[in-house]
Structures are given as structure tokens and as C-alpha cells.
C-alpha positions in Angstrom: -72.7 0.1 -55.1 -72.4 -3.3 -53.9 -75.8 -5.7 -52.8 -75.8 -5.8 -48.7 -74.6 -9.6 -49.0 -71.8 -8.8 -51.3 -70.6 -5.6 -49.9 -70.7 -8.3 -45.8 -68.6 -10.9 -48.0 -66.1 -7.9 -49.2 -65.8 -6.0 -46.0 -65.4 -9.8 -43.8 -62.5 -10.6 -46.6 -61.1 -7.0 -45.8 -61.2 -7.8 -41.9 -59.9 -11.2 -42.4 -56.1 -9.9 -43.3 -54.0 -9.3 -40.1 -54.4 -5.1 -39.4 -56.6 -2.9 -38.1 -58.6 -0.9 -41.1 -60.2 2.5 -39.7 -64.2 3.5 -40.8 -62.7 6.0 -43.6 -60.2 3.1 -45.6 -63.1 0.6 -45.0 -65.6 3.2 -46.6 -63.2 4.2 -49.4 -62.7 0.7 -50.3 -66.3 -0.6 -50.2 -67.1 2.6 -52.1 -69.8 3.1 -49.2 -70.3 6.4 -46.6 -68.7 5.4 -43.2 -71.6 5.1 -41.7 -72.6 2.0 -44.0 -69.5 0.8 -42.7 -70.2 1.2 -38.9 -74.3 -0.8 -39.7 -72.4 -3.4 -41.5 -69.9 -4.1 -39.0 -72.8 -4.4 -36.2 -74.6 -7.0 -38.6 -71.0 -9.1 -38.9 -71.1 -9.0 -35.0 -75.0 -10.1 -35.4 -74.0 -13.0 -37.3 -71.1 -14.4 -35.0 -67.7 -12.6 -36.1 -66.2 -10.6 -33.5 -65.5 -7.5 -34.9 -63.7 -5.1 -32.6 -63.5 -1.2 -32.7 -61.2 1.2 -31.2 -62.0 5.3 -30.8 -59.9 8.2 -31.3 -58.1 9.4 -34.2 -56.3 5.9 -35.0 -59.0 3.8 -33.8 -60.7 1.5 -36.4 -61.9 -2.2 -37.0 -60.1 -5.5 -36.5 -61.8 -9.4 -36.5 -60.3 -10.7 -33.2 -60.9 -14.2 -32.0 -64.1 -15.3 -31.1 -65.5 -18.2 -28.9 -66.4 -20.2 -31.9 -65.0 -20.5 -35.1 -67.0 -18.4 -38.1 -66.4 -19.0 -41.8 -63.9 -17.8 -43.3 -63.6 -16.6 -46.5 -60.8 -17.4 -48.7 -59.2 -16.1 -52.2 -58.2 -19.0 -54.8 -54.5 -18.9 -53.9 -55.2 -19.2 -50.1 -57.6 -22.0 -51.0 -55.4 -23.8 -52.9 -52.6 -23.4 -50.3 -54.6 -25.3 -47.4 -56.0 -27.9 -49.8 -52.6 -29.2 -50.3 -51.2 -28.3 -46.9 -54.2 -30.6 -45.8 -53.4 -33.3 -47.8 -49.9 -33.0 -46.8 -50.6 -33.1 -43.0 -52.8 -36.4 -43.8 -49.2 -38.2 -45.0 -47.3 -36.2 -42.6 -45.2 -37.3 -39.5 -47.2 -35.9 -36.5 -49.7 -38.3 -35.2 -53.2 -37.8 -34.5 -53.7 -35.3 -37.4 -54.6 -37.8 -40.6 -57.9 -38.3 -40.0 -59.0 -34.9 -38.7 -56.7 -33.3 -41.9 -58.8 -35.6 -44.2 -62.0 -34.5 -42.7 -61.4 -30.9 -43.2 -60.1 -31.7 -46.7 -63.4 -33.9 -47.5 -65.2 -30.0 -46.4 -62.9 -28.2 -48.2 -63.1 -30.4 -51.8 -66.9 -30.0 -51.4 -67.1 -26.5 -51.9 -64.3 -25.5 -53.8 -65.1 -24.0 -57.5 -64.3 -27.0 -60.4 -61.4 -24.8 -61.6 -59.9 -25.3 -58.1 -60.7 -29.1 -57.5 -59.2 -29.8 -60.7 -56.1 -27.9 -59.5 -55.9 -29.5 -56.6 -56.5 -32.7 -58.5 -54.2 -32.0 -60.5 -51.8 -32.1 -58.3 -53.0 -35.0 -56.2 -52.5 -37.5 -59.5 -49.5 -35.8 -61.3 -47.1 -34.9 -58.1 -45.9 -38.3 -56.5 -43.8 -38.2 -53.6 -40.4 -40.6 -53.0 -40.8 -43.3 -51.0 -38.6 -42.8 -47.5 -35.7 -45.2 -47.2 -36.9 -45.6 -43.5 -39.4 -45.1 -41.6 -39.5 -41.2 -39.9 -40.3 -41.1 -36.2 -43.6 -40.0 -35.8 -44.2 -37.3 -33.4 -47.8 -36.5 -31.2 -49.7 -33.7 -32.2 -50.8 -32.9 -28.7 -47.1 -32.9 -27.3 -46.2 -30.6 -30.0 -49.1 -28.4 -29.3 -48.3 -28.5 -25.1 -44.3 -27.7 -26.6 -45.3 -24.8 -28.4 -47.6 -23.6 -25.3 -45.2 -23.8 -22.6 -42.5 -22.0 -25.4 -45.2 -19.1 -25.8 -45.8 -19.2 -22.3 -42.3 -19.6 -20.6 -43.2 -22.1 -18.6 -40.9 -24.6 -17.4 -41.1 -28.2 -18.6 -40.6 -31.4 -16.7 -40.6 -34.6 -19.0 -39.2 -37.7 -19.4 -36.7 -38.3 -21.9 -34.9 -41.4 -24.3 -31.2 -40.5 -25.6 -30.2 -42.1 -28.4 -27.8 -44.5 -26.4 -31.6 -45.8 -25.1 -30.9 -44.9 -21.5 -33.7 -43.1 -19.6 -34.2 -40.1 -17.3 -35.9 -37.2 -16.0 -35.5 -33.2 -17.4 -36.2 -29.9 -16.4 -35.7 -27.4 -19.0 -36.5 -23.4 -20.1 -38.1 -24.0 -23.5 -37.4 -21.8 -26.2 -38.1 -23.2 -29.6 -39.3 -25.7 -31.8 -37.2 -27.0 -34.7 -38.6 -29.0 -37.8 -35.8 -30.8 -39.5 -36.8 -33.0 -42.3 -39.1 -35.9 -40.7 -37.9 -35.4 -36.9 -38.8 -32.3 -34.9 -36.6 -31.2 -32.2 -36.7 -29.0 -28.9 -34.1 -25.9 -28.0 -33.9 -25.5 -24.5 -32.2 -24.6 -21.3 -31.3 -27.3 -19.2 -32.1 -26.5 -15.4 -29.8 -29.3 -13.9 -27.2 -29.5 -16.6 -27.5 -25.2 -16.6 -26.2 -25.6 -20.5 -28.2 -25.4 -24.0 -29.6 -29.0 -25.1 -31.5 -29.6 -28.3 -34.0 -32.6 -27.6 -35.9 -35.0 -30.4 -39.8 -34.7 -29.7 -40.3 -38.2 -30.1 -38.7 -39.3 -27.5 -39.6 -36.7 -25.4 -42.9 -37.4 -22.7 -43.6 -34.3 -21.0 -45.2 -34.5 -17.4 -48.1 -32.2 -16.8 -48.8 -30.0 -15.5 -46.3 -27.6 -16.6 -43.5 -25.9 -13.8 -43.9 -22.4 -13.2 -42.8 -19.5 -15.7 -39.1 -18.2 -15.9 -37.5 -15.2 -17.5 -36.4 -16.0 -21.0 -32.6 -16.2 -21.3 -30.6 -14.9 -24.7 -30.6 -17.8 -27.2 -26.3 -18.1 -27.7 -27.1 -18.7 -31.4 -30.4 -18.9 -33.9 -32.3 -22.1 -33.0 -31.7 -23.9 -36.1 -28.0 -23.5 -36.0 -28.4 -25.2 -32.4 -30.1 -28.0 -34.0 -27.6 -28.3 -36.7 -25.0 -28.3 -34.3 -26.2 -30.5 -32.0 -27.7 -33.0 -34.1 -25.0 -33.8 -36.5 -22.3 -33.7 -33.7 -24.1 -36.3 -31.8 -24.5 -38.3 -35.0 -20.8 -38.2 -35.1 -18.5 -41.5 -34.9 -15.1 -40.0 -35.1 -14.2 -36.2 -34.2 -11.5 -34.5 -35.6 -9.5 -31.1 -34.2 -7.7 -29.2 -37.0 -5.8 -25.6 -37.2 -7.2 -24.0 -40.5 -5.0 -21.4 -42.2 -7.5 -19.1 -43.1 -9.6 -16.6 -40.7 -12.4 -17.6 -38.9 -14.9 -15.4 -40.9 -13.6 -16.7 -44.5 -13.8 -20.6 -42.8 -17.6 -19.7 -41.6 -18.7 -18.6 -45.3 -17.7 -21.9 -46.3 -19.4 -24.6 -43.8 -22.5 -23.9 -41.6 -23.1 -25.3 -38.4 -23.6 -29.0 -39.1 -20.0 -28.9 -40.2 -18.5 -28.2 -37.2 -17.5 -25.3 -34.7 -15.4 -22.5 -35.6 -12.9 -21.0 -32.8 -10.6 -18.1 -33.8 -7.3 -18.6 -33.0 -5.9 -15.3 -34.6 -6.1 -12.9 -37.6 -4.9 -15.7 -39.9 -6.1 -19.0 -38.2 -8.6 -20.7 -36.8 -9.8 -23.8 -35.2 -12.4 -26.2 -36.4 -14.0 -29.3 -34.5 -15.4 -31.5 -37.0 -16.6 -34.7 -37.5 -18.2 -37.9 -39.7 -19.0 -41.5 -39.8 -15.4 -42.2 -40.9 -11.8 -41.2 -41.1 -11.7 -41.6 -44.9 -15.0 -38.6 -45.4 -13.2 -36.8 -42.5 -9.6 -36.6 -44.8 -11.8 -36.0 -47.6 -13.9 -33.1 -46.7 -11.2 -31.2 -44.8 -9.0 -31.6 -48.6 -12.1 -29.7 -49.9 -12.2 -26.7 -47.9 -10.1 -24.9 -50.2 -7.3 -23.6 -47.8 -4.5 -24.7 -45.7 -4.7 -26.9 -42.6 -2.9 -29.0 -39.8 -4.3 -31.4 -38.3 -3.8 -32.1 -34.5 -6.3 -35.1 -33.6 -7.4 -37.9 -33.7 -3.8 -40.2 -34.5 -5.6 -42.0 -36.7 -6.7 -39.1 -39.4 -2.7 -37.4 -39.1 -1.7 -40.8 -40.8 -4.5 -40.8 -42.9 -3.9 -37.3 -44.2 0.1 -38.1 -44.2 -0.6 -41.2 -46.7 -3.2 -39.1 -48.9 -0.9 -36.7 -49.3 2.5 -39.0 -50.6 -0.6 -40.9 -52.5 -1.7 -37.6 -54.7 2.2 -36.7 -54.3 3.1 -39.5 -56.4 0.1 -39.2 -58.5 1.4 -35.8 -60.1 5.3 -37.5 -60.7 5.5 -38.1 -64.6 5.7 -41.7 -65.7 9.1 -43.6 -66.7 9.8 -44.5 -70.4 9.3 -48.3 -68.1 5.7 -47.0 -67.2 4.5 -45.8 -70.8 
């Protein structure tokens, strides 16, 4: 049988994983009688850690939240796991996180084993990260967190907002989700005054507080990153392009995802795709890649393109002359 403090340690690190444990699994596992269990549970509640029990033939113990914050207790994995998610969040692209991430990792480093610090060393000396070409936006930990709350809490938001054109206005939106793409972090939401889906960047979003009143969330049309995708990159887009694609719509969607383009059905054997890219040139190139048939119907511009690309690799297939050799 376990010492008292050992057997508290075991039984908090039992409680600290998410699900509810009744007095007979607790007992079995601590190789103690239940009712060791239910004296040791009222001395984790002595000591701070809100332990709650439920009666009844699938009641049992659970650590809820508590008004303070108790230890926790944490297996090497899981300690490794924050260490470096610390130090991550100290370099990361949210803003007014660095200093209180490097405080936490200053506790942390203090009292982890030397088998872990070296680990975590380890990694600290031996993993170096590429610099950025450019600098990422950087985003405000407390908008994010009043994002997230008003998403949990479906609670309409009224900010104001940059576009990327500079000009300035007032919104009103449903939110729904938060997106993390890369080094910007971006907002899925319903538009009150537009009443259509927007995807906003957080760091040009300033929400006004305090927040509107709740609202009853809508279907989201399509998963949240696939709005981003979309919405991003065709935003990011210089010239658009409309083509018929010989092919069904399902055997054109296994092939591009939503930062591609959008995918209407047409019929059994075609479909249509609305595309994009910085330049007619990628635009000629990347539809010659998908791998199937196509017509393209707009923009002027790419039909000649396409038309010239194809008398160009036309030509490129003719054998030489005797002239040529």
C-alpha cells in the first residue's frame, strides 16, 4: 500500500485526466478500500482542489474548477509538451504573451527533473527555427481571448475593422470561429448588415465592448478552415479566371481544395471552376496541370494565353527537318 502522500499525489494525477472515476475504479486503482478513497478525497478538498462527487449508481469523483489555481501534477511527456509550447508562445505572433510565457517557463525549468531540462535543452540549442521573409502581423492576446468568448458565448460583436484596400468601417457580426493560418489568425463570421459569411484578419480587427446581445447560432455553409481558405486566397487574387472542366465535380474536388478555387457542377460530366492567381502565366499553368480537359471562358486575356501555349507545345512535339539537325 502506498504512503498517504504518495497514494494524494496518485489519486490528484488520476483526477487530473478529463472523466469522472467512481469510489470503486479509484479504490481498485490505488489498491486501497473505498472508503480510503472517500478520506482522501476530503483531504484534496482540505488542501484547495475542488474535488466534486456525484451519488447514485453512476455517481463518482471529478476535479472541477476551483477559484484559484492548485498544482498540478504532470507526467514527463506532458511536461515536456508545455515547456516547448512555452517557449514557443514567447517567439510567437500574439502580443502580450512573451513575457508572461517566459515567466512560467523560468517556474517550469526550475523544477523539472535534469533528464527533462536537458531534453528541453536539447531542443532549445539543436532545433533552430527559419528566419521569416517578413514580418507576421502580430495579433493581441486579449482580443483573441474576448473573440473566443463572444464565439463560446454567441454573443454578437461590434468592432471596427481595416480591409486590406486600407479603407475603414464599422461591423456587426454572429461569430463563429477562430482560424490560425500560419502567422495571421482570422475570424468566421456572419455579417449582420452584409447578411452573408465574411472571414476577418484579427489584426486588423478592434472590437468595441461591450459585447451585443446573444443570437442563435446559424449552420456554418462549410468547415471554417475551408472558409478561410477560400476567402483568403480569393481576396489575395489579381486576376480571376472562369473555366468549364471536363471532368465531374467530385473527381475535380479530389484534386484542389478550397484555396484553389470554387467548384460548381454543371452536369454528370462537367463542372465549373472559378480560380485565380497573381498572374495569367501561373493561371495557364496550373489549369494545364489538373490532369483533365478544359475550356476556358474568361478572362480574354488567359483564352489567348492558353491558345498560344497550346500552338507553342504543338510545335514542340513536330519532329525536326534534316535543316534543323
Amino acid at each position: 500500500m502506498l504512503e498517504t502522500s504518495a497514494r494524494l499525489l496518485r489519486l490528484l494525477s488520476l483526477l487530473q485526466t478529463p472523466r469522472e472515476w467512481t469510489g470503486a475504479e479509484l479504490a481498485e486503482r490505488l489498491a486501497v478500500s473505498t472508503r480510503t478513497v472517500r478520506n482522501d478525497v476530503e483531504r484534496l478538498r482540505n488542501l484547495g482542489y475542488p474535488v466534486h462527487g456525484s451519488r447514485g449508481a453512476v455517481g463518482g469523483y471529478r476535479l472541477g474548477a476551483g477559484a484559484a489555481l492548485p498544482p498540478l501534477l504532470l507526467d514527463d511527456e506532458e511536461a515536456v509538451a508545455v515547456a516547448i509550447g512555452l517557449r514557443t508562445a514567447a517567439g510567437g505572433t500574439i502580443t502580450g504573451v512573451e513575457e508572461t510565457s517566459l515567466r512560467a517557463l523560468a517556474k517550469l525549468e526550475q523544477v523539472l527533473p535534469a533528464r527533462l531540462r536537458r531534453r528541453v535543452n536539447a531542443l532549445q540549442r539543436y532545433a533552430v527555427a527559419v528566419p521569416r521573409d517578413e514580418p507576421g502581423p502580430r495579433v493581441d492576446a486579449d482580443t483573441l481571448s474576448v473573440l473566443a468568448a463572444a464565439c463560446r458565448d454567441h454573443q454578437r460583436l461590434r468592432f471596427d475593422y481595416r480591409s486590406h484596400d486600407g479603407s475603414e468601417s464599422r461591423r456587426e457580426a454572429e461569430p463563429y470561429r477562430l482560424v490560425n493560418w500560419g502567422r495571421r489568425w482570422y475570424l468566421v463570421g456572419f455579417d449582420i448588415d452584409r447578411a452573408d459569411w465574411r472571414t476577418f484578419r484579427v489584426d486588423r480587427l478592434h472590437p468595441r465592448t461591450p459585447t451585443g446581445p446573444g443570437f442563435t447560432p446559424r449552420e456554418l455553409p462549410e468547415e471554417a478552415v475551408d472558409q478561410v481558405r477560400r476567402g483568403v486566397s480569393s481576396a489575395a487574387w489579381r486576376y480571376r479566371a472562369q473555366v468549364i472542366v471536363h471532368a465531374p465535380a467530385e473527381q475535380l474536388a479530389e484534386r484542389i481544395n478550397a484555396a484553389i478555387g470554387t467548384i460548381t457542377p454543371i452536369d454528370d460530366t462537367r463542372c465549373q471552376l472559378d480560380t485565380g492567381a497573381d498572374s495569367i502565366e501561373a493561371l495557364a499553368v496550373h489549369l494545364g496541370l489538373l490532369g483533365v480537359d478544359f475550356t476556358v471562358t474568361k478572362p480574354a486575356e488567359l483564352v489567348e494565353l492558353v491558345r498560344a501555349l497550346a500552338g507553342r507545345y504543338h510545335r514542340a512535339t513536330e519532329p525536326l527537318s534534316p535543316l534543323d539537325v
